[in-house]
PDB file of the backbone (N, CA, C, O) and the ligand in Angstrom, with CONECT records:
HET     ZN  A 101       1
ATOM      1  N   UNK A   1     -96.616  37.704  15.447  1.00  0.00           N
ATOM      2  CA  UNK A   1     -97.344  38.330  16.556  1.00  0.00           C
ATOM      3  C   UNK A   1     -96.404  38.664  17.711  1.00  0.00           C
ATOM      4  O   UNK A   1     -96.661  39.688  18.345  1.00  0.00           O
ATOM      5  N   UNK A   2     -95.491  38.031  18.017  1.00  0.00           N
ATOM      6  CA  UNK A   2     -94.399  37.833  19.207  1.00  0.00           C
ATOM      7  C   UNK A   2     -93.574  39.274  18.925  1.00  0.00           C
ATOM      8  O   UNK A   2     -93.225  40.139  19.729  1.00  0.00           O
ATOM      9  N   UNK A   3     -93.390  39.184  17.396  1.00  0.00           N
ATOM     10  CA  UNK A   3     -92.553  40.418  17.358  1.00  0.00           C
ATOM     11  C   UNK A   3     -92.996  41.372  17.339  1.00  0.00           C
ATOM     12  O   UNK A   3     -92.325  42.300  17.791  1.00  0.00           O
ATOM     13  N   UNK A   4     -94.260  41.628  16.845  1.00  0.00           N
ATOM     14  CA  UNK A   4     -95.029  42.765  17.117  1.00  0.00           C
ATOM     15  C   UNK A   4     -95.158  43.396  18.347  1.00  0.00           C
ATOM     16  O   UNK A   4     -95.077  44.618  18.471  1.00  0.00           O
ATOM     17  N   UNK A   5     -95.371  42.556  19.340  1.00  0.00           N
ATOM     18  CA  UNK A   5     -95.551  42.626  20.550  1.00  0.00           C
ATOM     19  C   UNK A   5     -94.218  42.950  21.045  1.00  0.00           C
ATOM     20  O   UNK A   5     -94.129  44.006  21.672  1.00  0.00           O
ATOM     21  N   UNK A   6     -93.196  42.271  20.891  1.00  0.00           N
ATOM     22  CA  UNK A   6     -91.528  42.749  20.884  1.00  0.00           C
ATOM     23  C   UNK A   6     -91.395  43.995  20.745  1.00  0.00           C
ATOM     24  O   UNK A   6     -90.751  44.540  21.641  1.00  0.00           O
ATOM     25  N   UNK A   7     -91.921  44.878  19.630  1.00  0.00           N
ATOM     26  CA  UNK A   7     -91.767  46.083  19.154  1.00  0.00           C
ATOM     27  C   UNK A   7     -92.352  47.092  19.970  1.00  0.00           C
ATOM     28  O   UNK A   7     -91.642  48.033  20.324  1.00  0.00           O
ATOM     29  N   UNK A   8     -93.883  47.016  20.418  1.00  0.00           N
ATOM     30  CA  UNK A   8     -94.338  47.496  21.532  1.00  0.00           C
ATOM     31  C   UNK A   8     -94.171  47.628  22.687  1.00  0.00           C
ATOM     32  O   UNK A   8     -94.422  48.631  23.355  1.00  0.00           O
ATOM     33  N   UNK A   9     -93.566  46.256  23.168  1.00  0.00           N
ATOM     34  CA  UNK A   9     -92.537  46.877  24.608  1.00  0.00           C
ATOM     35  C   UNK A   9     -91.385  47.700  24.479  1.00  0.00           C
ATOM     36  O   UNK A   9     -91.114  48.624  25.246  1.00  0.00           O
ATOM     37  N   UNK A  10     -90.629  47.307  23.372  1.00  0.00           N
ATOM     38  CA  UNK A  10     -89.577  48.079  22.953  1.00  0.00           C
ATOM     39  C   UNK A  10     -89.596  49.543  23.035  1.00  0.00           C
ATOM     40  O   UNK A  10     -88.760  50.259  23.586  1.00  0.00           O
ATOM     41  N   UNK A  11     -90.729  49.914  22.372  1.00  0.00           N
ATOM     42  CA  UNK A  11     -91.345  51.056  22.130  1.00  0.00           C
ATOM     43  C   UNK A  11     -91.355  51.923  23.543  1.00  0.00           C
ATOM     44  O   UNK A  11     -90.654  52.836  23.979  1.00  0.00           O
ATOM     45  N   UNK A  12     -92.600  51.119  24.086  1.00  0.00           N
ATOM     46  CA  UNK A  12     -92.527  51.822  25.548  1.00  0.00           C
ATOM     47  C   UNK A  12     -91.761  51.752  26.577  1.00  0.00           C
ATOM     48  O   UNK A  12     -91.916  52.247  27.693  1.00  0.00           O
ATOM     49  N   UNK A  13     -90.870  51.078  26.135  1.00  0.00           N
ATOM     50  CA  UNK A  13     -89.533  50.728  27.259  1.00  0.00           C
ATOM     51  C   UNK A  13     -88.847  52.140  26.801  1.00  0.00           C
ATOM     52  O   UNK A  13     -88.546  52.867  27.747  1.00  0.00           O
ATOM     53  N   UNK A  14     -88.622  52.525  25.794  1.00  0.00           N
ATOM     54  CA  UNK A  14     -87.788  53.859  24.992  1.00  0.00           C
ATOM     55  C   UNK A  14     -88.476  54.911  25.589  1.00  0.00           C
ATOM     56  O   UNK A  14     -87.921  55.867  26.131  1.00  0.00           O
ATOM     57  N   UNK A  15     -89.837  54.727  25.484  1.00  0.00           N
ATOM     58  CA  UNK A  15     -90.451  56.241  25.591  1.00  0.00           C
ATOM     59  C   UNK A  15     -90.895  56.393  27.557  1.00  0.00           C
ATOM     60  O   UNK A  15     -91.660  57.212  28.066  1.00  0.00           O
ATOM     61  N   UNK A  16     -90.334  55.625  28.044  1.00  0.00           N
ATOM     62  CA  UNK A  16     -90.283  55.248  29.514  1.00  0.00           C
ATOM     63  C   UNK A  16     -88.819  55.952  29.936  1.00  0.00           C
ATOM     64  O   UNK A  16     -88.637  56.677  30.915  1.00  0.00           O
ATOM     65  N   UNK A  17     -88.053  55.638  29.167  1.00  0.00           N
ATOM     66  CA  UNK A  17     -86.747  56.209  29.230  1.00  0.00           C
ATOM     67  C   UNK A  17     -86.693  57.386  28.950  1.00  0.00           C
ATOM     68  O   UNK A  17     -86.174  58.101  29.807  1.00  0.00           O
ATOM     69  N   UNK A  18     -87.118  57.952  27.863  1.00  0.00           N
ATOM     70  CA  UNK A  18     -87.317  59.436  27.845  1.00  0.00           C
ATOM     71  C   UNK A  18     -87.963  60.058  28.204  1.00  0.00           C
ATOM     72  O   UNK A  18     -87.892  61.280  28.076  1.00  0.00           O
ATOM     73  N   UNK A  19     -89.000  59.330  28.898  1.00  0.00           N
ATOM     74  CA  UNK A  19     -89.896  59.988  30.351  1.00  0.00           C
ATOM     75  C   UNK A  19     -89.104  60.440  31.021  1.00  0.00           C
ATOM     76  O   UNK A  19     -88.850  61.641  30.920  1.00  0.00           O
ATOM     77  N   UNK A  20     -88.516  59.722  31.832  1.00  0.00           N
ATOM     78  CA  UNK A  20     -87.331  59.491  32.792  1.00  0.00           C
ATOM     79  C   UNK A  20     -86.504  60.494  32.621  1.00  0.00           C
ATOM     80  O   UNK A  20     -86.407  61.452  33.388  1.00  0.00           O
ATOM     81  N   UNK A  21     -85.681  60.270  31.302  1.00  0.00           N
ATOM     82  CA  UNK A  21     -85.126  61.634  30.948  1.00  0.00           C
ATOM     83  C   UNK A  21     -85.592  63.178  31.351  1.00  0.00           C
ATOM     84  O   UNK A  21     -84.967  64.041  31.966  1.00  0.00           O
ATOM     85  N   UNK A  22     -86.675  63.198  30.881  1.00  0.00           N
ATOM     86  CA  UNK A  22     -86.953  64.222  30.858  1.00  0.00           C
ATOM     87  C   UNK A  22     -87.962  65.110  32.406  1.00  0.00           C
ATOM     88  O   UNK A  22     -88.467  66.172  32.772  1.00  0.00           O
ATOM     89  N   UNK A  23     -87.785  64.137  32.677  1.00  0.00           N
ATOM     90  CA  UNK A  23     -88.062  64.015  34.358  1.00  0.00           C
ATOM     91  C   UNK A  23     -87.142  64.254  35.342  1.00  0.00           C
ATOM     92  O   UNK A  23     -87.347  64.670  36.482  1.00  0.00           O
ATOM     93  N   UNK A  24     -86.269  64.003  34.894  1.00  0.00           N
ATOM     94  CA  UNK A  24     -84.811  64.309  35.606  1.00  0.00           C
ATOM     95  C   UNK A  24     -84.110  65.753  35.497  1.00  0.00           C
ATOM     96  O   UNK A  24     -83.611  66.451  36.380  1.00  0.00           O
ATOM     97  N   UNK A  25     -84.259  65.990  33.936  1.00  0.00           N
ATOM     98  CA  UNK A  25     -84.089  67.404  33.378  1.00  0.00           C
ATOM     99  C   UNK A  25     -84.847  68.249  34.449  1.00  0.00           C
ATOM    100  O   UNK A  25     -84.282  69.128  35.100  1.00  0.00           O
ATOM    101  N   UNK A  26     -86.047  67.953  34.576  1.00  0.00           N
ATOM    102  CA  UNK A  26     -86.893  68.946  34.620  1.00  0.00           C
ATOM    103  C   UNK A  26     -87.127  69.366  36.362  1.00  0.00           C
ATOM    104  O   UNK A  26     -87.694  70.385  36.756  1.00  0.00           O
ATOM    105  N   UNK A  27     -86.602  68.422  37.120  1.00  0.00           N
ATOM    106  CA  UNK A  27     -86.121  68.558  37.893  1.00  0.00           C
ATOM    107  C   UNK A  27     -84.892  68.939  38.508  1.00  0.00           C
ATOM    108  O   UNK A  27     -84.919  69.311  39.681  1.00  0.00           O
ATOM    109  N   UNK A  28     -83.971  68.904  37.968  1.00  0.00           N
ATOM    110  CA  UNK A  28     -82.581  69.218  37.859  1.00  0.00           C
ATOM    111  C   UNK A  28     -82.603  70.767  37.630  1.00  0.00           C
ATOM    112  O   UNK A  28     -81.759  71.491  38.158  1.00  0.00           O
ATOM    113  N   UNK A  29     -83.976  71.433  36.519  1.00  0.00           N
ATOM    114  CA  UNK A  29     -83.935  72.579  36.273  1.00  0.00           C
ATOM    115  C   UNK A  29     -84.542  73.272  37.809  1.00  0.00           C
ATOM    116  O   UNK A  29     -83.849  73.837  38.656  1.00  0.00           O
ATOM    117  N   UNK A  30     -85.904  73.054  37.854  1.00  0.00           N
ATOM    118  CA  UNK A  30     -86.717  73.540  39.074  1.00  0.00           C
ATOM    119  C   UNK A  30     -85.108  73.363  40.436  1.00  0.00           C
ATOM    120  O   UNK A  30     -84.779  74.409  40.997  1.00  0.00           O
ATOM    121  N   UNK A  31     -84.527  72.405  40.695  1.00  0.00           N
ATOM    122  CA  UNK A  31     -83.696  72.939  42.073  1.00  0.00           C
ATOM    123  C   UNK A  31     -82.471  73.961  41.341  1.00  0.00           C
ATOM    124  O   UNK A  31     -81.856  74.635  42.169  1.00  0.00           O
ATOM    125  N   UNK A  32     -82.179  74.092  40.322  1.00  0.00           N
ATOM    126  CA  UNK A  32     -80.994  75.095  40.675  1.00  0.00           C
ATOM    127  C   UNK A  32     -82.015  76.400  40.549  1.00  0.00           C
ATOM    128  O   UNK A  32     -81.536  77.439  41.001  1.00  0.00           O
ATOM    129  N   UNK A  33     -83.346  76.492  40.001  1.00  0.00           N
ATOM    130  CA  UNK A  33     -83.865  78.035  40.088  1.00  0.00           C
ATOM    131  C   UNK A  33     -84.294  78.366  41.171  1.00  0.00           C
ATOM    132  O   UNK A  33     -84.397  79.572  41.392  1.00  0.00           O
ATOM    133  N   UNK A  34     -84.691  77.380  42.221  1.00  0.00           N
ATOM    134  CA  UNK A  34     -85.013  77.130  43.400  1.00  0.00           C
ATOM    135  C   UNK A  34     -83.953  77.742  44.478  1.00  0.00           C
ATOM    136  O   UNK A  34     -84.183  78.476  45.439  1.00  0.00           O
ATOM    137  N   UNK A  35     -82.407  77.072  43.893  1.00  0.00           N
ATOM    138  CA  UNK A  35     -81.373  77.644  44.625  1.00  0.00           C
ATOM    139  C   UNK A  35     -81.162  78.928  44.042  1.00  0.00           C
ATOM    140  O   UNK A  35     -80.845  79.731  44.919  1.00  0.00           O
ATOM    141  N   UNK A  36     -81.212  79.424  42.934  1.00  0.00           N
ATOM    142  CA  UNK A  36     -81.301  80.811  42.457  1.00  0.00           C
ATOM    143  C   UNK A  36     -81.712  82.037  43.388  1.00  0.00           C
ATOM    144  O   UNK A  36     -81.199  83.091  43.765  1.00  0.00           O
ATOM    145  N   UNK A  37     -83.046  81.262  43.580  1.00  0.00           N
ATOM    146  CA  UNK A  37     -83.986  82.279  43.751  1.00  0.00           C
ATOM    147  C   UNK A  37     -83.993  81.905  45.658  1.00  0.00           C
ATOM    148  O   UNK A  37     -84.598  82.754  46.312  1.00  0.00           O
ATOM    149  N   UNK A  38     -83.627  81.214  46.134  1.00  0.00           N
ATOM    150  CA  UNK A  38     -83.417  80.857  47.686  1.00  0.00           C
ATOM    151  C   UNK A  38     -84.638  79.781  47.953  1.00  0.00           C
ATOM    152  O   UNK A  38     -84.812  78.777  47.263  1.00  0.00           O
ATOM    153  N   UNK A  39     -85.365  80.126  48.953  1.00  0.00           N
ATOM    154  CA  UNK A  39     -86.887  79.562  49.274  1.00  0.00           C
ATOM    155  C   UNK A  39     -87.227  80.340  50.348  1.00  0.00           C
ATOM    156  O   UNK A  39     -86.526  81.276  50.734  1.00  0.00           O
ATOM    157  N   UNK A  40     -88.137  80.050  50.795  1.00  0.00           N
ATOM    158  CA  UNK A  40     -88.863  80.305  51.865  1.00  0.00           C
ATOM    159  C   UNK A  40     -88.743  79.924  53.080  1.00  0.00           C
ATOM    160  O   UNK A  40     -88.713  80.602  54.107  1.00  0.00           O
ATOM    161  N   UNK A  41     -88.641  78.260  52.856  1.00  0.00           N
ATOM    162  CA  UNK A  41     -88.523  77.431  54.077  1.00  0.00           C
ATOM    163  C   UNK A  41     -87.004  77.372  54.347  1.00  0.00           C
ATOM    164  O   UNK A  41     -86.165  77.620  53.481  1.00  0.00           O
ATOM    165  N   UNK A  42     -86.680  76.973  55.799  1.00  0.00           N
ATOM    166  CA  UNK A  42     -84.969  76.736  56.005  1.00  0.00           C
ATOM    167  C   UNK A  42     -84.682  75.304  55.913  1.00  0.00           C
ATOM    168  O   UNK A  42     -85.094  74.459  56.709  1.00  0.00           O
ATOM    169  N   UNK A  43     -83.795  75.043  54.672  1.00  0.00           N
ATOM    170  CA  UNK A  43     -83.526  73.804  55.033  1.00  0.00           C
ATOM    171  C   UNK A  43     -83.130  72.756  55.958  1.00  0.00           C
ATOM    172  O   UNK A  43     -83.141  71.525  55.958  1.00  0.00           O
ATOM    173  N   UNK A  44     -82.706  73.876  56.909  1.00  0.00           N
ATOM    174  CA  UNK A  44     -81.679  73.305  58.211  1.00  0.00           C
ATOM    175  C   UNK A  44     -83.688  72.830  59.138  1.00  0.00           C
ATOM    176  O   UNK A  44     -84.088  71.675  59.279  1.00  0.00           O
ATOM    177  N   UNK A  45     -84.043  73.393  59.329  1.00  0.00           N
ATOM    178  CA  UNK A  45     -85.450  73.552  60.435  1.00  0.00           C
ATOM    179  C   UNK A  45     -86.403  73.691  60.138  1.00  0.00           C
ATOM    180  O   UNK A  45     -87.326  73.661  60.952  1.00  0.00           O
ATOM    181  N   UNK A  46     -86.585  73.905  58.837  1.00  0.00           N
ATOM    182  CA  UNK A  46     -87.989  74.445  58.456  1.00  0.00           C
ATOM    183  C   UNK A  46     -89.029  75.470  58.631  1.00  0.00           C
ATOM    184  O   UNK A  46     -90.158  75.667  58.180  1.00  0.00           O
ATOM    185  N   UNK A  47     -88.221  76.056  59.464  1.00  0.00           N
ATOM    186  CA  UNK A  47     -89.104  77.226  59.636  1.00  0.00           C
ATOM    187  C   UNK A  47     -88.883  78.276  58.791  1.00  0.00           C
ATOM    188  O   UNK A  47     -87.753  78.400  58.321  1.00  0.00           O
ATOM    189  N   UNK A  48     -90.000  79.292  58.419  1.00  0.00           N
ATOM    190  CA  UNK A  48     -89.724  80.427  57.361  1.00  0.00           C
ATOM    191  C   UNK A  48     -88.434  81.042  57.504  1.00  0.00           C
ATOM    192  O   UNK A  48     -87.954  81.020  58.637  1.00  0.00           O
ATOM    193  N   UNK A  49     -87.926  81.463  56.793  1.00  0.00           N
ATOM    194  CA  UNK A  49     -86.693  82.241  56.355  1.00  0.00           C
ATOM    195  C   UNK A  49     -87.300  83.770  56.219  1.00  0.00           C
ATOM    196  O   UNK A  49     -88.041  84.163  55.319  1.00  0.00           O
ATOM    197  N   UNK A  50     -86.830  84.490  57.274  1.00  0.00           N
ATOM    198  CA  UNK A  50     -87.446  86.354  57.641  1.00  0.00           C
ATOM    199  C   UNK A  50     -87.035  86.556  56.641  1.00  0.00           C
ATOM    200  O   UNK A  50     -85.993  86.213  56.082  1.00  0.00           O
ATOM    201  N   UNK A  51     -88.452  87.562  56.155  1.00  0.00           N
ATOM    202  CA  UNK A  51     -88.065  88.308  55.187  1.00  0.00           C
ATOM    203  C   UNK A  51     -86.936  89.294  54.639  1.00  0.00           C
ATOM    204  O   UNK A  51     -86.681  89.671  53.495  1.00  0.00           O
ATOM    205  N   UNK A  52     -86.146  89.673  56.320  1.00  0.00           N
ATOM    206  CA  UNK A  52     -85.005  90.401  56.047  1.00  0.00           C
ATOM    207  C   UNK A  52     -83.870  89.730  55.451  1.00  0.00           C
ATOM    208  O   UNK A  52     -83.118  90.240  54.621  1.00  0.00           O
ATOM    209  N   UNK A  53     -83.784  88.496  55.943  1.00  0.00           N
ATOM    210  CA  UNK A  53     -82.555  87.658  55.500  1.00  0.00           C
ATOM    211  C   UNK A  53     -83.066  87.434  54.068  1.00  0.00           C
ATOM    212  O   UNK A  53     -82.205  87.340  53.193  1.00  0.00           O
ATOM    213  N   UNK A  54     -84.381  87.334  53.714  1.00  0.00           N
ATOM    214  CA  UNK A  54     -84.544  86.528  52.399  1.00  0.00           C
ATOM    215  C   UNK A  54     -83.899  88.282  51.439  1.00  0.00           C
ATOM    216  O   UNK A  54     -83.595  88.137  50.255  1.00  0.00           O
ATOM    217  N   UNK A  55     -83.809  89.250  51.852  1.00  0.00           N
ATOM    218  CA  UNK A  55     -83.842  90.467  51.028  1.00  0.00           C
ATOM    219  C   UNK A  55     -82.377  90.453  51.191  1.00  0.00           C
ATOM    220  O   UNK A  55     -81.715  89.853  50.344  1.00  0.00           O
ATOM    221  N   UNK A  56     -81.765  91.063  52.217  1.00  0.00           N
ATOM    222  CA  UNK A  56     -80.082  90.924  51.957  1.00  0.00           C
ATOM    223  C   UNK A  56     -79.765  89.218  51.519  1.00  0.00           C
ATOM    224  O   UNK A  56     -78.583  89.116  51.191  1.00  0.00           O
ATOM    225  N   UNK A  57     -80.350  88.166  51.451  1.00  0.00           N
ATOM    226  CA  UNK A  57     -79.073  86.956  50.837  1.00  0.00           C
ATOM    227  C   UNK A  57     -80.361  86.216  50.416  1.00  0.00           C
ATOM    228  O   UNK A  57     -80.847  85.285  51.057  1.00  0.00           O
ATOM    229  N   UNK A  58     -81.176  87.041  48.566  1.00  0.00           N
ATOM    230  CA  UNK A  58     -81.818  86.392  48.135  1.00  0.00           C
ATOM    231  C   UNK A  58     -81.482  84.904  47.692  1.00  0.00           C
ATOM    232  O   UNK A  58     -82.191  84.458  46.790  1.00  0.00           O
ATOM    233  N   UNK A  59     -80.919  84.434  47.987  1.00  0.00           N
ATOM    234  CA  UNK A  59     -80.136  83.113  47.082  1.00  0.00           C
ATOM    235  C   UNK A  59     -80.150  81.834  48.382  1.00  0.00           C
ATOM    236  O   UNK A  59     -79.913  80.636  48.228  1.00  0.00           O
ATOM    237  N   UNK A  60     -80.632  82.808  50.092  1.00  0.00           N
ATOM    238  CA  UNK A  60     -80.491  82.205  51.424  1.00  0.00           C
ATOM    239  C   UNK A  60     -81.551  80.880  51.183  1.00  0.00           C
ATOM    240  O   UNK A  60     -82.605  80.859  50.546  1.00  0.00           O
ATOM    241  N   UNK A  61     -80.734  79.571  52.083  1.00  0.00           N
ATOM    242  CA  UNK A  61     -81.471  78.157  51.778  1.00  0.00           C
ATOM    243  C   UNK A  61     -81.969  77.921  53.517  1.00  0.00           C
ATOM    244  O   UNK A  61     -82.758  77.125  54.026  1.00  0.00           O
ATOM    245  N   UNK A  62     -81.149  78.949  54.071  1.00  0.00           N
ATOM    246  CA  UNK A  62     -81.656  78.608  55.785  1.00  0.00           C
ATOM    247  C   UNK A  62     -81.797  79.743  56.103  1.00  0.00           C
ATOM    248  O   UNK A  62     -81.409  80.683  55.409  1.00  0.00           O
ATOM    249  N   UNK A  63     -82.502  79.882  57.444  1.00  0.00           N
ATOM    250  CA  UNK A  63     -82.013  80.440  58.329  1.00  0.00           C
ATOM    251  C   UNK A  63     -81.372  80.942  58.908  1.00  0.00           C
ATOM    252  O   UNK A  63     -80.484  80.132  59.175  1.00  0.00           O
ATOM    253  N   UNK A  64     -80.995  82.582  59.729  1.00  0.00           N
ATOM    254  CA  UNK A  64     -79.750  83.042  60.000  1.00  0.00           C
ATOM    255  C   UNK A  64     -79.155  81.712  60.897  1.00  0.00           C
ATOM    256  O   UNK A  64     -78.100  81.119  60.676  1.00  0.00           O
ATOM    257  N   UNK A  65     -80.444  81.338  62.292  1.00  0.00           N
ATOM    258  CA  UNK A  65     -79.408  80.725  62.852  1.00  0.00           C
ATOM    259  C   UNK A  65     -78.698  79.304  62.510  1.00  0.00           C
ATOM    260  O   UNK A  65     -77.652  78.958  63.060  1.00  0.00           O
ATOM    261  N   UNK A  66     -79.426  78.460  61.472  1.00  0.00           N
ATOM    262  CA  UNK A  66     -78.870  77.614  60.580  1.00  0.00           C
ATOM    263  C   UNK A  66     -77.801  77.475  59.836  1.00  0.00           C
ATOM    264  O   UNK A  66     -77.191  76.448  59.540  1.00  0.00           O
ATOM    265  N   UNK A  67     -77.527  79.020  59.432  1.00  0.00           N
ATOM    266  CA  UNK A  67     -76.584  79.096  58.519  1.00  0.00           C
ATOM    267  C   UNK A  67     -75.600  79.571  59.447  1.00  0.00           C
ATOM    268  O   UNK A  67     -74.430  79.444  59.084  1.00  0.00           O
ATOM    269  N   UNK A  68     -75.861  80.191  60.784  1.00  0.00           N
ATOM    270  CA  UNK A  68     -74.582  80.441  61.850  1.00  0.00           C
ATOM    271  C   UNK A  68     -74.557  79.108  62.195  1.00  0.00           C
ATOM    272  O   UNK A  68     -73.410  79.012  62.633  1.00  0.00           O
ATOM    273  N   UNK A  69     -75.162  77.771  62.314  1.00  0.00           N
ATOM    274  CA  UNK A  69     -74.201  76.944  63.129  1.00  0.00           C
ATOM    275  C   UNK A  69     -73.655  76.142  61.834  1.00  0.00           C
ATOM    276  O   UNK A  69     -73.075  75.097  62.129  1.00  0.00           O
ATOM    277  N   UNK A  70     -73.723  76.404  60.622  1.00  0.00           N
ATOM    278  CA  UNK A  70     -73.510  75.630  59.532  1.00  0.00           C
ATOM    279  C   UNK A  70     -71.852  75.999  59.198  1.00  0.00           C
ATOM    280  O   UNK A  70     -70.877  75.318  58.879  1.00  0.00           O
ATOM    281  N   UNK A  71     -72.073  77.345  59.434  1.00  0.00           N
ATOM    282  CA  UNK A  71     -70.414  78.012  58.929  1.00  0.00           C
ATOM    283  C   UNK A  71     -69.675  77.711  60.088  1.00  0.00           C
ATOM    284  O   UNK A  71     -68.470  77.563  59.883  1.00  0.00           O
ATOM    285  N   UNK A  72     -70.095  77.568  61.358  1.00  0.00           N
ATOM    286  CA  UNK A  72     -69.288  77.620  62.340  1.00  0.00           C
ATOM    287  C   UNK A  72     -68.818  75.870  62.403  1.00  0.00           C
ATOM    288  O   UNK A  72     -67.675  75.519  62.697  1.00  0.00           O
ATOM    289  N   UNK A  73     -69.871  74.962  62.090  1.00  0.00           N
ATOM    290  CA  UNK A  73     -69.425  73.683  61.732  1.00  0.00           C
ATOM    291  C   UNK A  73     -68.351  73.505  61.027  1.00  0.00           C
ATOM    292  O   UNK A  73     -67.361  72.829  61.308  1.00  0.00           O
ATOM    293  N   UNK A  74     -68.671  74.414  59.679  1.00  0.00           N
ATOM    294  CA  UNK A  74     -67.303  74.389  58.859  1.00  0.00           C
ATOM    295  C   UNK A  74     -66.408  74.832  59.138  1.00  0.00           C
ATOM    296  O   UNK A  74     -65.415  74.352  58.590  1.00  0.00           O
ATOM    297  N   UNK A  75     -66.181  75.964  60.109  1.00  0.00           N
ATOM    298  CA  UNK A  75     -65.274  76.754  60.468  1.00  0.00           C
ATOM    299  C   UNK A  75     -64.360  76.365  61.390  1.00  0.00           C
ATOM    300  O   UNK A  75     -63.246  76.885  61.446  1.00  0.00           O
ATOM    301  N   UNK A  76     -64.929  74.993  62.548  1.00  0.00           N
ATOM    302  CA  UNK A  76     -64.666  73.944  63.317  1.00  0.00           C
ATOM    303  C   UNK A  76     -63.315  72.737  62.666  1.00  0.00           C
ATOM    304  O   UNK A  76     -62.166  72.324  62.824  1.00  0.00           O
ATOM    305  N   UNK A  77     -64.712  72.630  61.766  1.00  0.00           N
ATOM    306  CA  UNK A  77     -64.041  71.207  60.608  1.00  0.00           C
ATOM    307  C   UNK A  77     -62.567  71.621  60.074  1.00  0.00           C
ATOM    308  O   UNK A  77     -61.768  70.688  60.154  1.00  0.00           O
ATOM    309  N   UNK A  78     -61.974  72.979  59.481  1.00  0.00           N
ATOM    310  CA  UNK A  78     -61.269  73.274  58.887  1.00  0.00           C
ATOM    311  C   UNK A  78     -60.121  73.772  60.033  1.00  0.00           C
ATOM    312  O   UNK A  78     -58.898  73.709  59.905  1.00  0.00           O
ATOM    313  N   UNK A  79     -60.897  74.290  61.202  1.00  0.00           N
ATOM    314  CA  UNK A  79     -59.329  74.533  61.996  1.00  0.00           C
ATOM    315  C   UNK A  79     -59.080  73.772  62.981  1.00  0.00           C
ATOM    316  O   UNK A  79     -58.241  74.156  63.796  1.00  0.00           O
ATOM    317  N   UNK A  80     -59.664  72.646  63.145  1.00  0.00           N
ATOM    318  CA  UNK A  80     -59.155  71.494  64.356  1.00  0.00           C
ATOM    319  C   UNK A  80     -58.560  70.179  63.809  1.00  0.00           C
ATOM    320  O   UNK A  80     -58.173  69.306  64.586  1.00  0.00           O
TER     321      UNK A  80
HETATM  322 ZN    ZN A 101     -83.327  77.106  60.196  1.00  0.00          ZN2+
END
């Protein structure tokens, strides 16, 4: 009986794992099409992302002015 019962956790311990698995996949898929395709919202603020920016830089994750203080951060970081 013990092992039976052994076998059944076993079981769902495996198929818990390939839940998991496949939970991860499937998420892993949804953010890079997500980054593909840009969004809506700005990651930096949250506020909508204009439709103009979303048309010239479909792939945009912020905001113009998000993404101006983002490059200029980097642009900071790299020459000081
Ligand atoms: Zn923003």
């Amino acid at each position: 009986m013990a092992d039976y019962v052994d076998d059944i956790d076993r079981a769902q311990a495996r198929d818990l794992k390939i839940n998991a698995i496949e939970v991860s996949t499937a998420v892993a898929r949804i953010r890079t099409a997500a980054q593909a395709e840009g969004c809506d919202d700005c990651e930096g603020c949250g506020d909508l992302i204009t439709e103009a920016r979303r048309r010239a830089v479909p792939s945009a994750r912020r905001c113009a002015p998000c993404q101006a203080v983002l490059e200029r951060r980097a642009y900071l970081g790299k020459g000081a």
